[in-house]
N, CA, C and O atoms as a GROMACS GRO file, in nm:
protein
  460
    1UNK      N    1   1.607   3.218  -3.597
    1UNK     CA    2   1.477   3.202  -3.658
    1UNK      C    3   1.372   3.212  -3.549
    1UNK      O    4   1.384   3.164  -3.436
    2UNK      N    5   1.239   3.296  -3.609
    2UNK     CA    6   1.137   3.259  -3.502
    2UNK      C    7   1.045   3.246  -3.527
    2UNK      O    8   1.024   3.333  -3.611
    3UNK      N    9   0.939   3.178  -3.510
    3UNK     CA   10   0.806   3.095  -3.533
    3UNK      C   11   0.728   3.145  -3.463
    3UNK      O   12   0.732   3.123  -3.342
    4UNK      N   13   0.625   3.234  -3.523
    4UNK     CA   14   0.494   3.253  -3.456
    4UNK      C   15   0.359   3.180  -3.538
    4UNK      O   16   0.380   3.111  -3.638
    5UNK      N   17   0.231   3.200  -3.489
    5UNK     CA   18   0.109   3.188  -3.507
    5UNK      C   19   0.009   3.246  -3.456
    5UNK      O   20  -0.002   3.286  -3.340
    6UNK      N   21  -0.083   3.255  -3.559
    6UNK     CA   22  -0.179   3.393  -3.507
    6UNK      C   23  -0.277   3.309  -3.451
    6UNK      O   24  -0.334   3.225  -3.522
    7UNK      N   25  -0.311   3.324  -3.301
    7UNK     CA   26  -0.411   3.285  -3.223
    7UNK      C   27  -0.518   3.341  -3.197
    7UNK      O   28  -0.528   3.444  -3.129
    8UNK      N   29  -0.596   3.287  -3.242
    8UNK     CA   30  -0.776   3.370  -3.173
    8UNK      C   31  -0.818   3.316  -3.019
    8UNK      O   32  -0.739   3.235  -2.969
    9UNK      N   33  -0.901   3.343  -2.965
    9UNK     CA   34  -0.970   3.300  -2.835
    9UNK      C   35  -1.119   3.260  -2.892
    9UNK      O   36  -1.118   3.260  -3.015
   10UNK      N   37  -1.196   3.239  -2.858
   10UNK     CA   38  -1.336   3.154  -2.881
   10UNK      C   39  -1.427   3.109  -2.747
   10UNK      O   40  -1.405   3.000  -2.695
   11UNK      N   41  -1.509   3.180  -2.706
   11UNK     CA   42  -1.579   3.189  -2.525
   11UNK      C   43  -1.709   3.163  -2.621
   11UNK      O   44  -1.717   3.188  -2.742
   12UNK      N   45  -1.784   3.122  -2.558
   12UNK     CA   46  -1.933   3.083  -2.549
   12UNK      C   47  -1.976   3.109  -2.435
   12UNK      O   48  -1.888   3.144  -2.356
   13UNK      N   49  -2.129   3.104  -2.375
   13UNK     CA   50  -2.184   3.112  -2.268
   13UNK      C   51  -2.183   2.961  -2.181
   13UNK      O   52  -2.226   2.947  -2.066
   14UNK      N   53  -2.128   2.864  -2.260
   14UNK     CA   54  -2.157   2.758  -2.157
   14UNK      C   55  -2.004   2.674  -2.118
   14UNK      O   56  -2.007   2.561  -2.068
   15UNK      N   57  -1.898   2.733  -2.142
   15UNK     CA   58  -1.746   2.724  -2.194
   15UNK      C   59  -1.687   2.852  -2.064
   15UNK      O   60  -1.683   2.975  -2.069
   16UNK      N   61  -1.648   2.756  -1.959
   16UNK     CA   62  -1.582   2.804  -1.860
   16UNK      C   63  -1.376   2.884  -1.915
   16UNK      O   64  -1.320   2.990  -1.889
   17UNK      N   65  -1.333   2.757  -1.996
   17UNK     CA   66  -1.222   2.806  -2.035
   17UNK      C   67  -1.256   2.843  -2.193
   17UNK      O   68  -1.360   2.829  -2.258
   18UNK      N   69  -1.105   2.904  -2.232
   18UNK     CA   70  -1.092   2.952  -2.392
   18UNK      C   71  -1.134   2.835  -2.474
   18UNK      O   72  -1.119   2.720  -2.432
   19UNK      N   73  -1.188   2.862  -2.595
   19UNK     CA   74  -1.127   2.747  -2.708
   19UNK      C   75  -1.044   2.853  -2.820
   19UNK      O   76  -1.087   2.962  -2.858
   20UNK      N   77  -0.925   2.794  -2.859
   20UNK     CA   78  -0.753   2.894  -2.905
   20UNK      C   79  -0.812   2.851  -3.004
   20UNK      O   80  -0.886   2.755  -2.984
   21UNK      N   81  -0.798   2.911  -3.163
   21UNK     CA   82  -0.774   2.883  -3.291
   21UNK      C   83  -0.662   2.945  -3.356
   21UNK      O   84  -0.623   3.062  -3.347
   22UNK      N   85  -0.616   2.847  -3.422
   22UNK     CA   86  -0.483   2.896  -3.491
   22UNK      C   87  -0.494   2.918  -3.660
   22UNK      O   88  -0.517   2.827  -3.739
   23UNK      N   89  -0.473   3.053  -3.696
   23UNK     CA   90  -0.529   3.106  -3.831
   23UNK      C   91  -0.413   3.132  -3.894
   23UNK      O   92  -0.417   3.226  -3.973
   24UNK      N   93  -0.323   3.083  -3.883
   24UNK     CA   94  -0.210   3.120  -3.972
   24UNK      C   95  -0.048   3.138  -3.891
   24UNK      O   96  -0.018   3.153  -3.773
   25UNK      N   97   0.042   3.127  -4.028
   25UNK     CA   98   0.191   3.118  -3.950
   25UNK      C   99   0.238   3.230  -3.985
   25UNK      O  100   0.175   3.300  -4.065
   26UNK      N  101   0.380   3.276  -3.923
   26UNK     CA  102   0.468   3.375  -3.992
   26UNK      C  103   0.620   3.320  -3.919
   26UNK      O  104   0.616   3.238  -3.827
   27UNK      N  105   0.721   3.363  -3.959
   27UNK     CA  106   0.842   3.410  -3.903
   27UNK      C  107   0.920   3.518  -3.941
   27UNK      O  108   0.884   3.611  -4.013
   28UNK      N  109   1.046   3.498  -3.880
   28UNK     CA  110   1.156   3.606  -3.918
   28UNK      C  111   1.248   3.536  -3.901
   28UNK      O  112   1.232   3.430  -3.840
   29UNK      N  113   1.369   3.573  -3.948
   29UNK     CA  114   1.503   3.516  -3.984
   29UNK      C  115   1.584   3.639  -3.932
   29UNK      O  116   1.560   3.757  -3.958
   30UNK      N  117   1.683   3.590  -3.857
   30UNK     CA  118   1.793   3.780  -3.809
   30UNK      C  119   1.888   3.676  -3.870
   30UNK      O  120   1.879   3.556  -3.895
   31UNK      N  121   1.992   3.780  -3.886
   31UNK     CA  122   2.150   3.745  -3.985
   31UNK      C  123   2.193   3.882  -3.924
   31UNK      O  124   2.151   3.998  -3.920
   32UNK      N  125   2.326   3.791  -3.867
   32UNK     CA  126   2.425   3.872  -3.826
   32UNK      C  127   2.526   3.850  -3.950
   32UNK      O  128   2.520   3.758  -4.032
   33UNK      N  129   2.616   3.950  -3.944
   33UNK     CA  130   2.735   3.928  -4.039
   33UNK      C  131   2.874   3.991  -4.005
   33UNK      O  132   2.854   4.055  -3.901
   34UNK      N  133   2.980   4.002  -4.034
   34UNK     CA  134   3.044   4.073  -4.009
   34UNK      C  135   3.138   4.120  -4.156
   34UNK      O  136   3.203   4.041  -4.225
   35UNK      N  137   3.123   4.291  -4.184
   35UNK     CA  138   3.108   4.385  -4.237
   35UNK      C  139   3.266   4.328  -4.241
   35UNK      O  140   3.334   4.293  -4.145
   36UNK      N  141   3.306   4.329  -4.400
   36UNK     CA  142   3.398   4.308  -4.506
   36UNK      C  143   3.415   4.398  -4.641
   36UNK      O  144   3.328   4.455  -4.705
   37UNK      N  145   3.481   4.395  -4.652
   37UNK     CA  146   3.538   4.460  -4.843
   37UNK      C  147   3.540   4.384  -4.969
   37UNK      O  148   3.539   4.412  -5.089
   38UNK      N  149   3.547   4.225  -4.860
   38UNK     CA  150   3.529   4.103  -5.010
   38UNK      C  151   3.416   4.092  -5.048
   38UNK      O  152   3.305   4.124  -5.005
   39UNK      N  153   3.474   4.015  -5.182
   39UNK     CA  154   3.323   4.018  -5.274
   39UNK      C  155   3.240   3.876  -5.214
   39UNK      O  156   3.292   3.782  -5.154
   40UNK      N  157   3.107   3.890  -5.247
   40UNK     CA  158   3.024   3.748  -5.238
   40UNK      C  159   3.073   3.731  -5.083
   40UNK      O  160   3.093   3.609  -5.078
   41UNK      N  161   3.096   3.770  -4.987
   41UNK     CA  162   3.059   3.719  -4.855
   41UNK      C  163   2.882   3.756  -4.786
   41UNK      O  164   2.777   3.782  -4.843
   42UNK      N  165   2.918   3.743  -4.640
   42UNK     CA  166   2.727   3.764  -4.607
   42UNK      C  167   2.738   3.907  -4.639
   42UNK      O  168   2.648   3.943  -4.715
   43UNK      N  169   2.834   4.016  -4.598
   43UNK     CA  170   2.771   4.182  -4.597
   43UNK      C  171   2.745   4.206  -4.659
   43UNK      O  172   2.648   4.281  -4.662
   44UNK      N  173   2.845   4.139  -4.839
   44UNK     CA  174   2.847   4.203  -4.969
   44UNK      C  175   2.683   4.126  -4.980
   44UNK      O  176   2.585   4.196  -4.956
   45UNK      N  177   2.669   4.010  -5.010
   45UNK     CA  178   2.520   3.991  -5.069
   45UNK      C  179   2.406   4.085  -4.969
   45UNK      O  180   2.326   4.169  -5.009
   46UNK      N  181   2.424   4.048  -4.858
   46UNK     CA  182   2.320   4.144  -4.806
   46UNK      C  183   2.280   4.288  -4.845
   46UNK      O  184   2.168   4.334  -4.865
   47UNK      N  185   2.420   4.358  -4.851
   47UNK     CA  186   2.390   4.526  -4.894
   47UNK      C  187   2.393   4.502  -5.080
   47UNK      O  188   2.383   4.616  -5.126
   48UNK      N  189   2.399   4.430  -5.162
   48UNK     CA  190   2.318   4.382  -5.292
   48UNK      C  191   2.226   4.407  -5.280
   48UNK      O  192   2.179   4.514  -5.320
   49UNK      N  193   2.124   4.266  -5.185
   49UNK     CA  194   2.015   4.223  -5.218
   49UNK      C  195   1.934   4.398  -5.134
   49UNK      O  196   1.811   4.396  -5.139
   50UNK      N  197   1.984   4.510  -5.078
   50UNK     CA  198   1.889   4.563  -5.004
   50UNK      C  199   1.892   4.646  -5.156
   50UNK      O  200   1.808   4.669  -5.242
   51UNK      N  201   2.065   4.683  -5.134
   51UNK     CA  202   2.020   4.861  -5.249
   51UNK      C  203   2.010   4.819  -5.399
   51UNK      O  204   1.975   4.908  -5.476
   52UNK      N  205   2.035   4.704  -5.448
   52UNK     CA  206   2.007   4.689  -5.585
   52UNK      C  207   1.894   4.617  -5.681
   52UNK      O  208   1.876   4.616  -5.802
   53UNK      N  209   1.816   4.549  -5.550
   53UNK     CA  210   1.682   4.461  -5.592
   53UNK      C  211   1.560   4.586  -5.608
   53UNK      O  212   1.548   4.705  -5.580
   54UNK      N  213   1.489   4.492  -5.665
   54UNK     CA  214   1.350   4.563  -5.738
   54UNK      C  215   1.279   4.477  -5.650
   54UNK      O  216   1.289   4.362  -5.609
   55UNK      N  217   1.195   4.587  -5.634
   55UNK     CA  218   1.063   4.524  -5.561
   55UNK      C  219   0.973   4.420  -5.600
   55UNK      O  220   0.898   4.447  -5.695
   56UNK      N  221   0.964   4.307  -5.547
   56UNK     CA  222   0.917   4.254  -5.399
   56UNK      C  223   1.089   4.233  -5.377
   56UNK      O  224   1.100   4.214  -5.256
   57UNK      N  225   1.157   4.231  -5.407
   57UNK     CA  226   1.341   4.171  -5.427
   57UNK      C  227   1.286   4.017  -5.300
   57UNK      O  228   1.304   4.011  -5.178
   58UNK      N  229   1.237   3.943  -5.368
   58UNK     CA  230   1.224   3.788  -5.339
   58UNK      C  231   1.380   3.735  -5.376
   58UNK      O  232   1.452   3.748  -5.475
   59UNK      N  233   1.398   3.664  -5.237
   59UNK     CA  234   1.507   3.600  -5.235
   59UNK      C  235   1.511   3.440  -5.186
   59UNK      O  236   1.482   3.427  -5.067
   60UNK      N  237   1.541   3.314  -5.257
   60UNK     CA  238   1.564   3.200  -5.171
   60UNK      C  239   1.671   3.170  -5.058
   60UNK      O  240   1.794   3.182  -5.066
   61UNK      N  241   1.614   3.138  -4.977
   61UNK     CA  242   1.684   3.127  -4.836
   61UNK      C  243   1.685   2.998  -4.810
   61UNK      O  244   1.575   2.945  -4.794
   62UNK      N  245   1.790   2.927  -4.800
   62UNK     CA  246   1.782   2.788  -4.731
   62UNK      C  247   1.903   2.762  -4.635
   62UNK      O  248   2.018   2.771  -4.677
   63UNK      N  249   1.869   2.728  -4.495
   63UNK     CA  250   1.933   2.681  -4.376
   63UNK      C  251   1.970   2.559  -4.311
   63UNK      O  252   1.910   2.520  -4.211
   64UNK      N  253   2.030   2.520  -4.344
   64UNK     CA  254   2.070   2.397  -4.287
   64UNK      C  255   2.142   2.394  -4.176
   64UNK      O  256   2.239   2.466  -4.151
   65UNK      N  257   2.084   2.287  -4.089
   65UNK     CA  258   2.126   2.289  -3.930
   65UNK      C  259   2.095   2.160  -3.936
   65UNK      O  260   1.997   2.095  -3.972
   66UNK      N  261   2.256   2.122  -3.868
   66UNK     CA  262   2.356   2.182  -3.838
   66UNK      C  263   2.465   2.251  -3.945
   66UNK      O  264   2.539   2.349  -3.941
   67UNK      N  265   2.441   2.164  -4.023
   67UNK     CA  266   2.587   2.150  -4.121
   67UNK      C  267   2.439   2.126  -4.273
   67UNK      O  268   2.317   2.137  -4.267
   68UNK      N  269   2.524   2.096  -4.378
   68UNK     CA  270   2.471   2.050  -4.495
   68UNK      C  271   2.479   1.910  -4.510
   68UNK      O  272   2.411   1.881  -4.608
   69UNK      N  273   2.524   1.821  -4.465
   69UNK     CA  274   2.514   1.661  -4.463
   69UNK      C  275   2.331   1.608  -4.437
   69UNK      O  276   2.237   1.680  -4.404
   70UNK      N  277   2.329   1.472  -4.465
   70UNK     CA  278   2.243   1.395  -4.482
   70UNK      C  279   2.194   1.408  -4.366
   70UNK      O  280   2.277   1.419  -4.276
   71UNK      N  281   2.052   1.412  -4.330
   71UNK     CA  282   1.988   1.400  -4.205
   71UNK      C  283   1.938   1.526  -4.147
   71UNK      O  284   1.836   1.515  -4.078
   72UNK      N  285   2.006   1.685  -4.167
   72UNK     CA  286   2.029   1.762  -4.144
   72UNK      C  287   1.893   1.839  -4.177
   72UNK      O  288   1.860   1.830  -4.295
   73UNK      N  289   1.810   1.913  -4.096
   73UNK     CA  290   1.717   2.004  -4.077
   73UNK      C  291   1.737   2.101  -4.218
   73UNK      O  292   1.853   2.143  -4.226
   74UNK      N  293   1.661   2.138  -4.312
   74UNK     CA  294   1.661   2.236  -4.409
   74UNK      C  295   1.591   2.339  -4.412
   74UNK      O  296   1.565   2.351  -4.532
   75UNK      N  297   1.525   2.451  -4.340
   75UNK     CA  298   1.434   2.521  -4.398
   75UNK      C  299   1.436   2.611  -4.547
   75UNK      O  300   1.531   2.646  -4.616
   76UNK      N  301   1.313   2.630  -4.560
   76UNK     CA  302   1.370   2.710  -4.672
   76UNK      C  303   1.225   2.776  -4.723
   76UNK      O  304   1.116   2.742  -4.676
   77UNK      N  305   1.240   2.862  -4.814
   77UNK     CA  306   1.116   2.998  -4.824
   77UNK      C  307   1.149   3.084  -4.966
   77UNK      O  308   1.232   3.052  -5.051
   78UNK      N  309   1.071   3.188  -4.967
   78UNK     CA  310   1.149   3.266  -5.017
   78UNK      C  311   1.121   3.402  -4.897
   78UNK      O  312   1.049   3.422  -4.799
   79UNK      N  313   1.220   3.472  -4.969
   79UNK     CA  314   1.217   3.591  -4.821
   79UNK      C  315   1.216   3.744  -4.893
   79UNK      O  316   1.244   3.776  -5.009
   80UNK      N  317   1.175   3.827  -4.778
   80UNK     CA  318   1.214   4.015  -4.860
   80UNK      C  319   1.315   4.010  -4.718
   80UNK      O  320   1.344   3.921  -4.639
   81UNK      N  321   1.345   4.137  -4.730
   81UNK     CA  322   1.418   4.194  -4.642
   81UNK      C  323   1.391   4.323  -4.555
   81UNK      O  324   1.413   4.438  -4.592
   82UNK      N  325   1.358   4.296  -4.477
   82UNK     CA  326   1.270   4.392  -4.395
   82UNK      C  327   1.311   4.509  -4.325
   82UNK      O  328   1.253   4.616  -4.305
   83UNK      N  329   1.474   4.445  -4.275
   83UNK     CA  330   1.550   4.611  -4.270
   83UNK      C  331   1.687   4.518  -4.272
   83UNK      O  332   1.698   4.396  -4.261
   84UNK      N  333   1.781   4.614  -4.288
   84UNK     CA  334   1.936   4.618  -4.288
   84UNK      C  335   1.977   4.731  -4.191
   84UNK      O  336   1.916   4.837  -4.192
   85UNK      N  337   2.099   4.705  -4.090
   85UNK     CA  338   2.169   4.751  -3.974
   85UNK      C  339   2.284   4.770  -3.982
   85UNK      O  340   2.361   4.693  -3.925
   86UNK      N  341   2.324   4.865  -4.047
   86UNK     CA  342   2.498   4.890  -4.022
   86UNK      C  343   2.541   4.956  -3.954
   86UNK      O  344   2.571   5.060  -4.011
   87UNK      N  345   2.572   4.955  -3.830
   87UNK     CA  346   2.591   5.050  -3.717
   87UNK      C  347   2.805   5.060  -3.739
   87UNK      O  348   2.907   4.997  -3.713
   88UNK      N  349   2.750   5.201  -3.810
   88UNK     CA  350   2.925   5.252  -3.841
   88UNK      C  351   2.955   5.296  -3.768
   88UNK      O  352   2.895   5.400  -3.791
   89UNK      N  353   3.026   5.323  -3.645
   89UNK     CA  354   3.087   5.424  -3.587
   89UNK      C  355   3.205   5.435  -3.595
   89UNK      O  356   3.280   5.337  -3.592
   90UNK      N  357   3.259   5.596  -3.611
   90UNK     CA  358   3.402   5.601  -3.633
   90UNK      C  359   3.480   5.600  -3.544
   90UNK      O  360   3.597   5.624  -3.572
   91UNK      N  361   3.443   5.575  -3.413
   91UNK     CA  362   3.522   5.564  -3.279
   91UNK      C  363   3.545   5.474  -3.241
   91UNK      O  364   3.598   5.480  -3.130
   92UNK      N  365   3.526   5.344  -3.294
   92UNK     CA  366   3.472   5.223  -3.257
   92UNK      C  367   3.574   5.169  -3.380
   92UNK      O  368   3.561   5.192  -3.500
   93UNK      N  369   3.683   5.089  -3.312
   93UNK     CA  370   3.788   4.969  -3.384
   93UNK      C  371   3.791   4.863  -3.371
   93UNK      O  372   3.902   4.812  -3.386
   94UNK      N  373   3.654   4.752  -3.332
   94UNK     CA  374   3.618   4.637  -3.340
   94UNK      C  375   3.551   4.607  -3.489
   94UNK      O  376   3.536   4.693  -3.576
   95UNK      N  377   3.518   4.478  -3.501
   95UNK     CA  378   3.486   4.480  -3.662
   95UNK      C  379   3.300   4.511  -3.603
   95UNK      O  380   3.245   4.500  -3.494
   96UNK      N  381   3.244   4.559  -3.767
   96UNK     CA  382   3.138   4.581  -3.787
   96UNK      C  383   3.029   4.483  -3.799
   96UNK      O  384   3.032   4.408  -3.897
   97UNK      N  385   2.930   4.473  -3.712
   97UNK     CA  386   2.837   4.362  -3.730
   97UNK      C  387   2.735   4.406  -3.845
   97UNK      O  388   2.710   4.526  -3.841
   98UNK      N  389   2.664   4.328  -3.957
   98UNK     CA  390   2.559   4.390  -4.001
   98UNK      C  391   2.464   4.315  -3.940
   98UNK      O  392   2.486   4.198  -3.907
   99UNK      N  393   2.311   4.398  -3.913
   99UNK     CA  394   2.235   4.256  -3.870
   99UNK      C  395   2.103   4.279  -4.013
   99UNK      O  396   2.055   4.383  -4.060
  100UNK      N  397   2.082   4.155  -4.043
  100UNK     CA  398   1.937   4.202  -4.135
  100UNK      C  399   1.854   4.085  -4.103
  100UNK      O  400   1.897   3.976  -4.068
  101UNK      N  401   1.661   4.137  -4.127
  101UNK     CA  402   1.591   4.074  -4.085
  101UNK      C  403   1.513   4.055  -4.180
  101UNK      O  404   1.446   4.148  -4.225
  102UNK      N  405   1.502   3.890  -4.244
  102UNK     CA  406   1.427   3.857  -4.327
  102UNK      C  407   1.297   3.809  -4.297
  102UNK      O  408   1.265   3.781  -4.181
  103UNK      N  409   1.218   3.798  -4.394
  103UNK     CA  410   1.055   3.774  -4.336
  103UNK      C  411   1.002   3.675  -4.442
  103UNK      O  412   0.998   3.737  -4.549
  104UNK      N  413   0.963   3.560  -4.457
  104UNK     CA  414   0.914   3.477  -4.571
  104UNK      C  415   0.759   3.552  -4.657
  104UNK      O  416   0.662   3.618  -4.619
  105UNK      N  417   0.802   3.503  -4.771
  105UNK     CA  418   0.676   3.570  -4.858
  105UNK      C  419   0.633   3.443  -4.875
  105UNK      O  420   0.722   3.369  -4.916
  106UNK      N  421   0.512   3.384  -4.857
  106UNK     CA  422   0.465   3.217  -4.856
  106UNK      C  423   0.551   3.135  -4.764
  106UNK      O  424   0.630   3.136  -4.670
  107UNK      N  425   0.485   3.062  -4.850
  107UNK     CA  426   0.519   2.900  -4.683
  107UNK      C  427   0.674   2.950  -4.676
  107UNK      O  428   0.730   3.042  -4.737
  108UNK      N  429   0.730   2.846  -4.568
  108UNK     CA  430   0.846   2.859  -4.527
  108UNK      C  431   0.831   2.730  -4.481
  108UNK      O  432   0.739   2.694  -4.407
  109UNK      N  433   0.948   2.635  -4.537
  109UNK     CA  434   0.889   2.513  -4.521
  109UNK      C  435   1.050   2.422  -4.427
  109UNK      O  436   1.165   2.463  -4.440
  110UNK      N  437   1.017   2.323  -4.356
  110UNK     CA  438   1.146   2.208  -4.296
  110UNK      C  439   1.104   2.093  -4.348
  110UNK      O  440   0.984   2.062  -4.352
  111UNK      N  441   1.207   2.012  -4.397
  111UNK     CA  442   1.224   1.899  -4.490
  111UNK      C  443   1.373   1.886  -4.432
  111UNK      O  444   1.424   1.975  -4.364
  112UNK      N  445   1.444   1.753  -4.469
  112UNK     CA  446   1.576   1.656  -4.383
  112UNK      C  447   1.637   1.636  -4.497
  112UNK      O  448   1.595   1.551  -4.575
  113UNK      N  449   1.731   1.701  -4.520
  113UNK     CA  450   1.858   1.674  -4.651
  113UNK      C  451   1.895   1.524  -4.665
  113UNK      O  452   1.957   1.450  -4.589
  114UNK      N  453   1.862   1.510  -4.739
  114UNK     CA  454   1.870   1.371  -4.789
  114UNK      C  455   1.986   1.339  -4.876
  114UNK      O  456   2.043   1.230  -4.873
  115UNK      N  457   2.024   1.451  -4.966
  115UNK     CA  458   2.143   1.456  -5.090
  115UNK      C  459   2.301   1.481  -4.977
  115UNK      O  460   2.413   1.490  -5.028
   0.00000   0.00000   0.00000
């Protein structure tokens, strides 16, 4: 996951250093996976949600870290999908990583699992 914010600068004539304003958030989410034939794992939902959703294809995303137990960090959003990575090569007999990069459409919010 990564956390940015859009920063302005702010100078006056009597203002030796900056004054920073912060106008807003964004992130991204990367997902690695590794490329399978079963159903409902990460590759299969991922290559779903790219080639069979309708546009905006809004998806809920929620992360828990570490684990899903009580106490445990939650983010959560809804997300599009901004690209999908299947790097096939046929020379290549290691397993297949997919990587895809999600982007939140509205807040994207952390809250502490409580259930």
């Amino acid at each position: 996951m990564n956390f940015t914010k859009n920063i302005g600068d702010l100078r006056t004539f009597q203002q030796t250093w900056p004054v920073r304003l912060s106008c807003g958030k964004d992130g991204t989410f990367n997902v690695v996976a590794v490329y399978s034939t079963a159903t409902d794992e990460a590759a299969d939902i991922l290559k779903n949600w790219y080639f069979a959703a309708n546009e905006p294809a809004l998806r809920t995303v929620k992360i828990y870290i570490p684990d899903k137990n009580v106490g445990s960090d939650v983010y959560a959003g809804e997300f599009v999908m901004e690209s999908l990575d299947i790097p096939a090569s046929s020379g290549e007999a290691g397993p297949i990583q997919l990587t895809a990069v999600l982007r939140p459409s509205g807040e994207f919010t952390l809250s502490t699992n409580a259930t």
